[in-house]
ZAMARGU-4260 file (C-alpha; in steps of 0.2 Angstrom, whole numbers, plus 5000, padded with zeros to 4 digits):
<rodrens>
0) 5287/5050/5073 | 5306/5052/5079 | 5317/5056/5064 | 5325/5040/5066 | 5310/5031/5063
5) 5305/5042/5049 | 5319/5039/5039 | 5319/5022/5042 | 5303/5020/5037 | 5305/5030/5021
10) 5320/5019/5016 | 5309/5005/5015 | 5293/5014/5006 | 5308/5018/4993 | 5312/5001/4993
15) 5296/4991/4991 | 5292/5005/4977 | 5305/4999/4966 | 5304/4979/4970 | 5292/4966/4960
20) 5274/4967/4962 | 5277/4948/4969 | 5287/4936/4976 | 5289/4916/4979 | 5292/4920/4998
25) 5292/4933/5010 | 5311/4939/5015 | 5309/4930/5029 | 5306/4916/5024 | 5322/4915/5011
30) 5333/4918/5024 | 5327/4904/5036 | 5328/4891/5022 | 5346/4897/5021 | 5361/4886/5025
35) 5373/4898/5037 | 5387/4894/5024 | 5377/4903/5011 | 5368/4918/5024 | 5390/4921/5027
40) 5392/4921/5010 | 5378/4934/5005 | 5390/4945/5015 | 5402/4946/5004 | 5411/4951/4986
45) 5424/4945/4976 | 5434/4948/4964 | 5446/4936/4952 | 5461/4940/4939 | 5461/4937/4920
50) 5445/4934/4909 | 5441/4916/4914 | 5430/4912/4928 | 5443/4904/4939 | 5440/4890/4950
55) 5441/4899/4967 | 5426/4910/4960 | 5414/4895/4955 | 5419/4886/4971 | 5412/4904/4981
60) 5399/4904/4971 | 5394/4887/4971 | 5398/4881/4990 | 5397/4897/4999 | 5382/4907/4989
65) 5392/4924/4987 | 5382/4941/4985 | 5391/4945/4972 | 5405/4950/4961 | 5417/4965/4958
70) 5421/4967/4939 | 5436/4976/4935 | 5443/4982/4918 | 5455/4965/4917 | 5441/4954/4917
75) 5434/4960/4900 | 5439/4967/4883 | 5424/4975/4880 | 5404/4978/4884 | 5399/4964/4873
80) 5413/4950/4882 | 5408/4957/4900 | 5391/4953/4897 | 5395/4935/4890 | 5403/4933/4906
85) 5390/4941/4918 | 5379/4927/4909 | 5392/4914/4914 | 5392/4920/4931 | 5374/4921/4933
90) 5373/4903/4925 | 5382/4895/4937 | 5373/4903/4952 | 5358/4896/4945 | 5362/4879/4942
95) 5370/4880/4961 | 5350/4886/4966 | 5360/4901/4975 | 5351/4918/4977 | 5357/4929/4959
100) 5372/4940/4960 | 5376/4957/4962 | 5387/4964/4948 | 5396/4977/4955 | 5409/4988/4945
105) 5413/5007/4947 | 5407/5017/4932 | 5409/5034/4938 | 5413/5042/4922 | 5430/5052/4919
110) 5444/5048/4927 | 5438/5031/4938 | 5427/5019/4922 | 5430/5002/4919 | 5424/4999/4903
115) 5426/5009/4886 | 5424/4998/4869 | 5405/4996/4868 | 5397/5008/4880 | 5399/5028/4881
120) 5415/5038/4890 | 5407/5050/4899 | 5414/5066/4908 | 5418/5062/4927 | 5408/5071/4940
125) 5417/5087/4942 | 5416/5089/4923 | 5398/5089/4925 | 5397/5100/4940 | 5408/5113/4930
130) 5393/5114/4914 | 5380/5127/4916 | 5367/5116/4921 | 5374/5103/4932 | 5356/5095/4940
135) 5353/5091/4921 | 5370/5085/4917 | 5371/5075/4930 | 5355/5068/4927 | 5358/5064/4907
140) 5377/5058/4912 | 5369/5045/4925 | 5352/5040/4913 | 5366/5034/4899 | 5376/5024/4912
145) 5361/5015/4922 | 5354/5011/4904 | 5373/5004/4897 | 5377/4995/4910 | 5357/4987/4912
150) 5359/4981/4896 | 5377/4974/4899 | 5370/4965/4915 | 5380/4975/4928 | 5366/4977/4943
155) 5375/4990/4954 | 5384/5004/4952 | 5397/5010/4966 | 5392/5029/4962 | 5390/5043/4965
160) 5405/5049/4974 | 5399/5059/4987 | 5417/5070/4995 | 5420/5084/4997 | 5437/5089/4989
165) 5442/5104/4998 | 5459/5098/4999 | 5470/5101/4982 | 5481/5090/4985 | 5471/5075/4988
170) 5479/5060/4977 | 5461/5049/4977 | 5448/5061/4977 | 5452/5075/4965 | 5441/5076/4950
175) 5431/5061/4956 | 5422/5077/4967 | 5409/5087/4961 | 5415/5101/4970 | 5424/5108/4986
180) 5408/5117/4991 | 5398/5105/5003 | 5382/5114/4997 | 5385/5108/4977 | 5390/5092/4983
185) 5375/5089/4994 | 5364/5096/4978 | 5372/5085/4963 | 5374/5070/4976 | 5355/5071/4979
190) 5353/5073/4959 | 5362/5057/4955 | 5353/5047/4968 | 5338/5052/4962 | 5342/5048/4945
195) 5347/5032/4948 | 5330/5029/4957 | 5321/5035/4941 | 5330/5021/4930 | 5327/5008/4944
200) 5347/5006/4945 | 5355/5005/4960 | 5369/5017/4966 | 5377/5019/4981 | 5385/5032/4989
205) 5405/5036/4994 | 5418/5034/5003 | 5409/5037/5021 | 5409/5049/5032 | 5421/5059/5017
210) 5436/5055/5008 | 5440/5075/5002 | 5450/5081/5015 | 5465/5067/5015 | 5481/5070/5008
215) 5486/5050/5008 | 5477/5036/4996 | 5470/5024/5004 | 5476/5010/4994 | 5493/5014/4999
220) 5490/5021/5016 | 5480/5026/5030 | 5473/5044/5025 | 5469/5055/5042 | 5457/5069/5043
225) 5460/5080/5060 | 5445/5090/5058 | 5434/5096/5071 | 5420/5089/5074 | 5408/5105/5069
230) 5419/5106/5054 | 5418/5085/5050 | 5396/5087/5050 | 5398/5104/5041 | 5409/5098/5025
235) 5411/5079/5026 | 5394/5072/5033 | 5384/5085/5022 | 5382/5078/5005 | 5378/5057/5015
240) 5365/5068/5026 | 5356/5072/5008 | 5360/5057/4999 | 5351/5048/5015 | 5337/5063/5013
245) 5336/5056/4992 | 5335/5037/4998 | 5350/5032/4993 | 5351/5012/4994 | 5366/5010/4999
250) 5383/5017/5006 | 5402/5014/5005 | 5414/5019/5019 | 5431/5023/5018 | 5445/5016/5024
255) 5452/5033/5035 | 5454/5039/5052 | 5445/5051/5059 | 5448/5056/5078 | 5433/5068/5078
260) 5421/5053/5075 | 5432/5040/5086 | 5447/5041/5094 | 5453/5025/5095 | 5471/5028/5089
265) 5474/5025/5071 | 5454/5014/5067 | 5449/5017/5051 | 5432/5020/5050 | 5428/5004/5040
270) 5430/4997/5057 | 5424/5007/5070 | 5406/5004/5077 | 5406/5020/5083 | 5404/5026/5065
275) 5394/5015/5055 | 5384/5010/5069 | 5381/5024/5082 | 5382/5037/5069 | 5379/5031/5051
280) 5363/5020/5058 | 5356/5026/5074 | 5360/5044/5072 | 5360/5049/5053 | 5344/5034/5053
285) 5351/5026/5037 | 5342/5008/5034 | 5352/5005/5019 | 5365/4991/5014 | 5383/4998/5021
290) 5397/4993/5009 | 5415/4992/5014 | 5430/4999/5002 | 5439/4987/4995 | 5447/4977/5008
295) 5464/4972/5000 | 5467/4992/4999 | 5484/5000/5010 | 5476/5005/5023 | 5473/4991/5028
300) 5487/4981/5025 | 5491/4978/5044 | 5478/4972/5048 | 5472/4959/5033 | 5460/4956/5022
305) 5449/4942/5032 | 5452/4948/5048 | 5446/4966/5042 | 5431/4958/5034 | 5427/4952/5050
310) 5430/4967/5061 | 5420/4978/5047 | 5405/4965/5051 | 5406/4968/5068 | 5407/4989/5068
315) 5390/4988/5057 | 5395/4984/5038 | 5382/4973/5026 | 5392/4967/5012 | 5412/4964/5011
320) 5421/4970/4997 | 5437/4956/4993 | 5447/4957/4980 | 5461/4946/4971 | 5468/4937/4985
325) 5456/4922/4983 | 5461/4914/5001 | 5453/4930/5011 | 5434/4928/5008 | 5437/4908/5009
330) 5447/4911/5026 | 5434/4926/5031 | 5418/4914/5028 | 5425/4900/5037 | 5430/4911/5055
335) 5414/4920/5054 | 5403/4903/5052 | 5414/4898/5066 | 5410/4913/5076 | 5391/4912/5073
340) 5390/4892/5077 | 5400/4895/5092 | 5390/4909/5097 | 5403/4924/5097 | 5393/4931/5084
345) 5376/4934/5085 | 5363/4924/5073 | 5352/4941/5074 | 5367/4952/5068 | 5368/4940/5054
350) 5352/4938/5049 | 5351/4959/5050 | 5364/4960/5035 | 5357/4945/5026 | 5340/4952/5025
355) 5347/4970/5019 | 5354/4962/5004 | 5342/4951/4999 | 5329/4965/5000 | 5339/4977/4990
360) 5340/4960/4976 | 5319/4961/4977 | 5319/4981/4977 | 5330/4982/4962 | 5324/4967/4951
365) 5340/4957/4954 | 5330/4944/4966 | 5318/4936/4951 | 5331/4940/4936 | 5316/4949/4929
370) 5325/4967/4925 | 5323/4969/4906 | 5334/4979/4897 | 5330/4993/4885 | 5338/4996/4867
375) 5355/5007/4868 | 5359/5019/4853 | 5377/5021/4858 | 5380/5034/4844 | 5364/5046/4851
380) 5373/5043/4867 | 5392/5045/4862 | 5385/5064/4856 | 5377/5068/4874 | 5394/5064/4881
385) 5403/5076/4869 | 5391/5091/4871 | 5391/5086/4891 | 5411/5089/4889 | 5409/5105/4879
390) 5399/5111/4892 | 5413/5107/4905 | 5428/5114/4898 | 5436/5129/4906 | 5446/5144/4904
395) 5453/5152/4918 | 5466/5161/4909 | 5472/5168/4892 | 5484/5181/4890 | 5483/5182/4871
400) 5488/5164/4866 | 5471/5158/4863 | 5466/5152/4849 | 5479/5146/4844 | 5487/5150/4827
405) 5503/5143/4820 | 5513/5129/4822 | 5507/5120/4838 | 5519/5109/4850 | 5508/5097/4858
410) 5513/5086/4874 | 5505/5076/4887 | 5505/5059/4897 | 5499/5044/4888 | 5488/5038/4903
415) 5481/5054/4910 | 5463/5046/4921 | 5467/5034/4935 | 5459/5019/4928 | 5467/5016/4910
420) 5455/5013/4898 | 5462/5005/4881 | 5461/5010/4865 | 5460/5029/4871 | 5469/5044/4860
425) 5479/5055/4870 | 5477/5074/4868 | 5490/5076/4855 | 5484/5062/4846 | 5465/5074/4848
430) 5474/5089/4843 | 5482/5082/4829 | 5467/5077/4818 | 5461/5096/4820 | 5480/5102/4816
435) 5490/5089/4807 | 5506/5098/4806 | 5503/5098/4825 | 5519/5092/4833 | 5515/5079/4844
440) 5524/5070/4862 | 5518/5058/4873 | 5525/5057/4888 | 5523/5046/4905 | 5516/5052/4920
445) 5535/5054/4926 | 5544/5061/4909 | 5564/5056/4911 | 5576/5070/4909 | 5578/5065/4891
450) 5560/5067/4889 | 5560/5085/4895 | 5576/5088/4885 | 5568/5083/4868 | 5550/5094/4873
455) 5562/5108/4878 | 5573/5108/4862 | 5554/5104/4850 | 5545/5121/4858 | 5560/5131/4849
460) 5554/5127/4833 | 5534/5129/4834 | 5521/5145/4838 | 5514/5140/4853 | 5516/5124/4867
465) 5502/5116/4874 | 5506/5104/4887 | 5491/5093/4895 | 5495/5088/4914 | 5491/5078/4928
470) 5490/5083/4946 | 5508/5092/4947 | 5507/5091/4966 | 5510/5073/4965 | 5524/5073/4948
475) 5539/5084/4951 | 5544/5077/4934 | 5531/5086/4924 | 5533/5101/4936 | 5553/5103/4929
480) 5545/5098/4910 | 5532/5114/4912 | 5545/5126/4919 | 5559/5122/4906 | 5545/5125/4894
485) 5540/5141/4901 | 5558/5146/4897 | 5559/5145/4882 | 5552/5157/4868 | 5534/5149/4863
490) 5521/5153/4874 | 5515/5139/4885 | 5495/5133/4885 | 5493/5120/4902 | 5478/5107/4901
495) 5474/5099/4915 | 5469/5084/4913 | 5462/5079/4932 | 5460/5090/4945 | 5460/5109/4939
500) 5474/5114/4953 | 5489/5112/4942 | 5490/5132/4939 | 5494/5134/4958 | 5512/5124/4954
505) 5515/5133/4940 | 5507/5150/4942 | 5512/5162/4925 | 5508/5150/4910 | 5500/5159/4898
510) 5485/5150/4897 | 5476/5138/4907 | 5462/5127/4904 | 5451/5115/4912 | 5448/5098/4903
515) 5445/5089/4921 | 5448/5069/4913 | 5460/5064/4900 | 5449/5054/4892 | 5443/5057/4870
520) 5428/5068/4873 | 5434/5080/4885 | 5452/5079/4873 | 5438/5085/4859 | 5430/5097/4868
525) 5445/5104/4874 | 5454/5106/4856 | 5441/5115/4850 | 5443/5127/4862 | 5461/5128/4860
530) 5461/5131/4840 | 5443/5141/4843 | 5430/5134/4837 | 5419/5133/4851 | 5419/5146/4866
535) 5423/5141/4883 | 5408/5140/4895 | 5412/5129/4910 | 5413/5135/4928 | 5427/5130/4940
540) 5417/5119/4954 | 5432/5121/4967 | 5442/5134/4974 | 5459/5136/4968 | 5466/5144/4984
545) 5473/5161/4982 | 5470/5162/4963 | 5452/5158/4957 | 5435/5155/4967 | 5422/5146/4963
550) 5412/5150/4949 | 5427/5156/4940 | 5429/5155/4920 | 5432/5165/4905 | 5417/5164/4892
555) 5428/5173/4878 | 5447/5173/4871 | 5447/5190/4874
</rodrens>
């Protein structure tokens, strides 16, 4: 049997493993019964502002039979008022006789987690690949997070993230990474989709073919990688290859350019067949659901939401990610029912996709509505997440500081993780329980002069300064707020609180550790290392270029 085939075949074993022991009708069946407005519309996601079902979203849902929807951090307070409305949802699907929802919502842990009051904040994924064990980690941090968000009635995780970030000063990626070695990558890739096999949950893996190497964000531009294309299969493909190898259901691509995998002048891969057809489907033999990025994102600004949709179709892509611009997926559905009815787009093609999905909603229970959820013991879990945390933290450097003794000047940014999460302490807040006479200053990701000025003239009056921050390369403004600390008499204790590169910006700190999120177990972890009641024993996952390799970390003060 050709490889191809092979893995083709074993997609779909994977599949009917993990569906219902029976159904109503055979796939095929469903989908000729369909309407064409409804087959378009399993296509597609969307997503709506506020915490009220809006009319735009019932009307999708209602008249054109949606996949599914995208559930953001604004569209709930908490676990308990985002599973009242996944109830809604699913309510008005029903009584409009359309094919159940997906619930999509990206839950990676760390830096990039949409919900936090009623389900556990777990480290991110570089976290857990810096803790001595990461298969396990990785394993107990993704059995808490299919399990929470089961019984919250989310059906599909848009995790793990599968990059590579071998690029330090990559704004998107960055702690989202397991590592900047392709071979851990691959390995904790495979581990998480494995994982999510074992709770029946379904994952899917990102941002296709590799979104490590950029230097730009695709929500506010179109990222380029120039690599080779020896260099593009080697680090990028890698960890997708053994994601494919683990059965992963279903992968995302990225909005970015990629010259060694098509050449078409300034194409993202979201659009180019070459890509998610030739290469993702024929050559790499991935039977899966492809998903696109979020389609309202930068990079593809020019070209628009609808007609992006549309040309993501045509390249290969299954399922549509819109977003909050509610007159894209009604524009999109209504060209590309055009298209099929006037015979520009093939009825095949569309069937192709349709039946994708709808098999993936049998394989993962979602079909039927049968998926049961098991009881939670949120406090039993909020206790992993802290000893998966302690696991993480990492010292790379100490020149006598550490612990800290004294009076302690403590300042960091007040939203340190990409995705705000509300109700979340900061890390002087943290410290400050340990240390009440702790002097404490929050600061914003861009501190004005006058915020520098008052750090400045505070670290004259204390023992010792420890200053979290976030991605240096990217805020001059912290970068001047380190350096005029450094000054000054106090020795200085830097705590990232992303990506562990901030020591290349400013070298001769006296101490450096590695939180790797900014969010309250990692904060916990963290202080207990500074004021020494725990030892350090993380590992750095990436390479800090020119000052510490992988594997790096100090496992005493001494």
């Amino acid at each position: 049997m050709k490889r191809r085939a092979f893995l083709r075949a074993a997609a779909a074993t994977a599949l009917a493993a993990c569906g219902p022991t029976t159904t109503p009708n055979p796939t095929g069946d469903v989908i000729a019964s369909m309407s064409l407005e409804r087959k378009v519309g399993q296509l597609m996601s969307v997503a709506f502002h506020g915490t009220t079902i809006t009319s735009s979203l019932e009307a999708m849902i209602r008249d054109r039979g949606v996949g599914g929807v995208i559930l953001y951090g604004e569209n709930f307070t908490d676990a308990a008022g985002l599973k009242r409305l996944i109830a809604d949802l699913s309510g008005i699907a029903r009584d409009a006789k359309a094919i159940p929802l997906f619930f999509e919502i990206d839950q990676e842990g760390g830096a990039v987690a949409r919900i936090g009051s009623g389900a556990t904040v777990l480290p991110g994924q570089m976290a857990l690949a810096a803790t001595p064990d990461p298969t396990a980690s990785v394993g107990k941090a993704v059995s808490i997070t299919a399990a929470e968000l089961a019984a919250i009635g989310v059906n599909w995780n848009f995790a793990p993230d599968a990059d590579v970030n071998d690029e330090p000063t990559n704004p998107v990626i960055g702690n989202r990474s397991f590592s900047s070695d392709p071979g851990r990558v691959s390995a904790l890739v495979s581990a998480a989709v494995r994982a999510y096999a074992s709770a029946n949950f379904l994952a899917c893996a990102k941002h296709f073919p590799g979104h490590g190497s950029t230097t730009v964000d695709s929500h506010s531009g179109l990222p380029r990688i120039d690599a080779d294309r020896s260099t593009v299969e080697r680090v990028q493909l890698a960890p997708f290859r053994s994601a494919i190898a683990a059965r992963v259901p279903a992968i995302m691509s990225a909005h970015i350019v990629v010259p060694a995998l098509d050449p078409t002048p300034d194409l993202p891969v979201t659009l180019s067949k070459p890509v998610l057809t030739d290469l993702l489907r024929t050559t790499m033999g991935f039977d899966g659901v492809i998903v696109t990025d979020d389609l309202e994102m930068g990079a593809l600004a020019t070209i628009g939401e609808a007609t992006a949709g549309i040309r993501a179709f045509q390249a290969g892509a299954d399922y549509l990610l819109f977003r909050y611009d509610e007159s894209a997926p009604v524009e999109a559905h209504r060209r590309m029912v055009e298209a099929v009815r006037a015979g520009a787009m093939s009825t095949a093609r569309l069937d192709e996709s349709v039946r994708r999905i709808v098999n993936l909603k049998r394989a993962y229970s979602i079909y039927l509505g049968t998926r049961v959820a098991l009881p939670l013991d949120l406090e039993a879990n909020g206790r992993v997440a802290l000893d998966l945390a302690r696991d993480s933290i990492t010292l790379l450097r100490n020149r006598g500081v550490l612990p800290l003794r004294g009076r302690t000047l403590v300042i960091a940014p007040t939203n340190a993780d990409v995705a705000v999460l509300p109700g979340q302490p900061g890390l002087g807040a943290v410290f400050q329980r340990k240390r009440p006479d702790a002097v404490v200053q929050a600061i914003p990701l861009r501190p004005a002069a006058t915020d520098v000025s008052r750090a400045v003239a505070a670290a004259r009056d204390v023992d010792a300064v420890v200053v979290g921050t976030t991605d240096l390369f990217a805020y001059a403004e912290q970068r001047q707020l380190v350096a005029g600390l450094s000054r000054e008499r106090a020795p200085v204790v830097m705590v990232s609180l992303r990506a562990p590169y901030d020591i290349a910006q400013e070298p001769d700190v006296a101490a450096y550790l590695c939180a790797y999120d900014g969010r309250e177990p990692s904060l916990v972890a963290a202080t207990e290392v500074l004021i020494g009641e725990r030892k350090p024993v993380g590992s750095l996952p990436v390479d800090i270029p020119g000052l510490f390799a992988i594997g790096a970390g100090l496992r005493d003060f001494a």
